[in-house]
N, C-alpha and C positions, 0 to 999 in steps of 0.2 A: 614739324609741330612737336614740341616739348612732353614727354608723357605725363599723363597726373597724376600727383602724389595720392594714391586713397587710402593710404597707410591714418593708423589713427594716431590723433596729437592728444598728451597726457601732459594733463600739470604737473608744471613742477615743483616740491614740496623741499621746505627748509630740512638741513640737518635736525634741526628741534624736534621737527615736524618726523623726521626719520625714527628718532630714537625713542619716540613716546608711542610712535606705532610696535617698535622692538619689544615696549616693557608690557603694551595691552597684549602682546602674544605670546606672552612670555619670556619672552629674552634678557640677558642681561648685559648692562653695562657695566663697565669697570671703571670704580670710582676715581675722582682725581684727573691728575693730568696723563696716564693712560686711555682714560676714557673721551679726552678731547682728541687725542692722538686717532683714535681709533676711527678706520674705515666704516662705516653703516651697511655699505656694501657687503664687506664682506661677514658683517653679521648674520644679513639676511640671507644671503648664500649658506650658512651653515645651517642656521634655523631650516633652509627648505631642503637641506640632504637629511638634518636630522625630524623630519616632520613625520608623522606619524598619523596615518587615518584609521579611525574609531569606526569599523564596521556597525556597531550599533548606535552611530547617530543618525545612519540611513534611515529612512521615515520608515514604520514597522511593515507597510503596502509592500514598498520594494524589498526588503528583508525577505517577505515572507517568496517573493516569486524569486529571488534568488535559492532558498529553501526546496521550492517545488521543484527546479531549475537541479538542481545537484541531487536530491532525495530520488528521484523518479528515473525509473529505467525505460528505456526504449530502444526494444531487441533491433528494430526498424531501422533505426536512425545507428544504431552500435553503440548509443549509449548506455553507460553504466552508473547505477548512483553509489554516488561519493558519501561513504556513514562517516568516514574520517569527517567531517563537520560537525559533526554530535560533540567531538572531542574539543572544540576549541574552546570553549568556556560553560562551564554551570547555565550562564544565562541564556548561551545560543542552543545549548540541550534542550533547555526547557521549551522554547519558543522554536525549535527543530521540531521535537519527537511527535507531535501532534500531526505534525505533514507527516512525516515519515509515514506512519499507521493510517493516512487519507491518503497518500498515495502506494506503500505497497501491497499487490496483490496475491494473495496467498494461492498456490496451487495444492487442489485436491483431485484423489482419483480416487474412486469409489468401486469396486469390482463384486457385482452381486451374481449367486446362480443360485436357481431355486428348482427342487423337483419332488416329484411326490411324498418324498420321506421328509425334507424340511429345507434349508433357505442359511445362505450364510453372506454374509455383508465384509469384504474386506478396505479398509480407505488406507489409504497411503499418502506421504506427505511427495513434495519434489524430492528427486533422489532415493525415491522407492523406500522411505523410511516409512515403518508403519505406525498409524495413531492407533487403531483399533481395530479390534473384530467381533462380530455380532453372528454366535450363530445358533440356531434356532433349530429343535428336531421335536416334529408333532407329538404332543401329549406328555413334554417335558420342561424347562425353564429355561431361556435363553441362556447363552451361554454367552458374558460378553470378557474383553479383554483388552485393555486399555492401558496406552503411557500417559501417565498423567504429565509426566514432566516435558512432552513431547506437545502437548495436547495444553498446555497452561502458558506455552509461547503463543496462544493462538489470542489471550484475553482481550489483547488492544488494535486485533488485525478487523478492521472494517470492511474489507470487498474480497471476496474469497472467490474464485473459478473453479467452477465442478465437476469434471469429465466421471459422467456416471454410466457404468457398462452393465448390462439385464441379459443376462443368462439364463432362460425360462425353458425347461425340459419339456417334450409334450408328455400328454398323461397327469400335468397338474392343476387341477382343478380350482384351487385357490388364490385367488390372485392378488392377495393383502400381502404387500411383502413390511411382514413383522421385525427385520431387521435392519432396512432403510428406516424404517416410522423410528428404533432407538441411534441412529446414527444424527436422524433430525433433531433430537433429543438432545444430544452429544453437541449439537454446535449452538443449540441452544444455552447452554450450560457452561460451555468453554469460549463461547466469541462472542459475550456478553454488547459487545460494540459493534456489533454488525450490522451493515448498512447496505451494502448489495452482495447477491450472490446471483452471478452468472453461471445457469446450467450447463450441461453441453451431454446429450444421452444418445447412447446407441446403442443396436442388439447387439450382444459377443454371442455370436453362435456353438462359441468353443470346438475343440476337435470335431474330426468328422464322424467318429464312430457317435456323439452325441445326434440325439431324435430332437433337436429345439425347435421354439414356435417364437413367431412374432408378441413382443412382450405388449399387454394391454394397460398404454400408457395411463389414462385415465385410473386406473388404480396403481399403477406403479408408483407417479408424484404424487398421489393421494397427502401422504406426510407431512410435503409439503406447507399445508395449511397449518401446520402446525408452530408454524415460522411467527415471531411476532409482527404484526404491521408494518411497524417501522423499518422493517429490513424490502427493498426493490427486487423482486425476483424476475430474471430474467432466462426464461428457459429456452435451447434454440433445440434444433437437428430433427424437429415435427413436422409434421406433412400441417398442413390448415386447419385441416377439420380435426387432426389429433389435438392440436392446440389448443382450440376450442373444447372441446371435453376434457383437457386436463385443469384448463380452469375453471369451465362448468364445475365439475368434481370438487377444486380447491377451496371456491368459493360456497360451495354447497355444506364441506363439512362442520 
């Protein structure tokens, strides 16, 4: 038995027919009796090495997940985002940078201890670079100190992760921590765009010659509230019932 041909059959089109497709592609013919001379073949042969595709006639849908696709890091998987794309043209910046700031996640780490004399707040960016420090001693003015230029890269960062450490002495009595509440303050004021921040807290019991206590969450996030609406807070490392009184608390103030 003969095998079947399931190949597919294509009309066939006159020279005419060849070279009026060249010129709607933009191709050109050369005039005269060079141009009768001329192969169409190998016109179109060169037209398709010299052809050139226009990334932004991709519909802007697929643009934009090829964007999320290169801008987004995942330690996971060992990917890394590629900013060299920023650079290809004015137009793929503009229609880039907006993912970039939706998908990168800003890391903070916030190191507080507090004891009966007063309270001081240090945050830190990745890389142990420091934004601020807020420190507080009873029956005086805080004391704060800040990179603005450090702290002004933060304006168009949307989703920020918190790693916040409570360093609580016993013997202190008060449990308003006055320098988390201007740290809140501080990201208010500097990541005017913010749209989540994931907590993540735990005691630092610090050295061992320190006497520390279990820090009372419910006033610790107290600050918190002070966040606008529109920003998703998501706080983890709580027992259930801490949880529940730290947003009793949030939603109360």
């Amino acid at each position: 038995m003969a095998p079947t041909n399931s190949g597919t059959n294509y009309a066939r089109f006159s020279r005419r027919q060849c070279f009026a497709f060249i010129r709607r592609r933009g191709g050109t013919i050369p005039p005269g009796k060079e141009g009768k001379k001329l192969n169409p073949r190998s016109v179109l042969r060169q037209m398709d090495r010299d052809a050139r595709f226009r990334f932004m006639d991709l519909p802007p849908e697929m643009r934009n997940e090829i964007y999320t696709y290169l801008l987004s890091r995942s330690p996971k998987e060992g990917r890394k985002a590629f900013l060299d794309i920023l650079c290809v043209s004015k137009q793929v910046h503009k229609e880039a940078v907006g993912i970039l700031h939706a998908e990168s996640v800003f890391s903070i780490t916030a190191e507080l201890q507090k004891n009966a004399n007063g309270e001081q707040c240090r945050v830190y960016s990745k890389g142990h670079k420091r934004l601020a420090s807020m420190t507080v001693l009873y029956g005086e003015e805080m004391n704060l100190v800040r990179s603005r230029k450090r702290l002004d890269m933060l304006r168009n960062i949307e989703k920020i992760q918190l790693r916040a450490y409570f360093c609580l002495e016993a013997g202190t009595f008060d449990f308003d921590w006055t320098s988390f509440a201007a740290f809140v303050d501080l990201l208010n004021t500097y990541v005017p765009k913010l749209k989540t921040l994931e907590v993540t807290t735990r005691n630092h019991f610090g050295p061992y010659w320190l006497n520390t206590v279990e820090t009372p969450w419910s006033s610790a996030l107290k600050p918190f509230s002070k966040l606008p609406a529109a920003v998703t807070l998501d706080i983890q490392g709580l027992e259930d019932n801490e949880y529940d009184e730290v947003w009793e608390e949030i939603n109360a103030a």
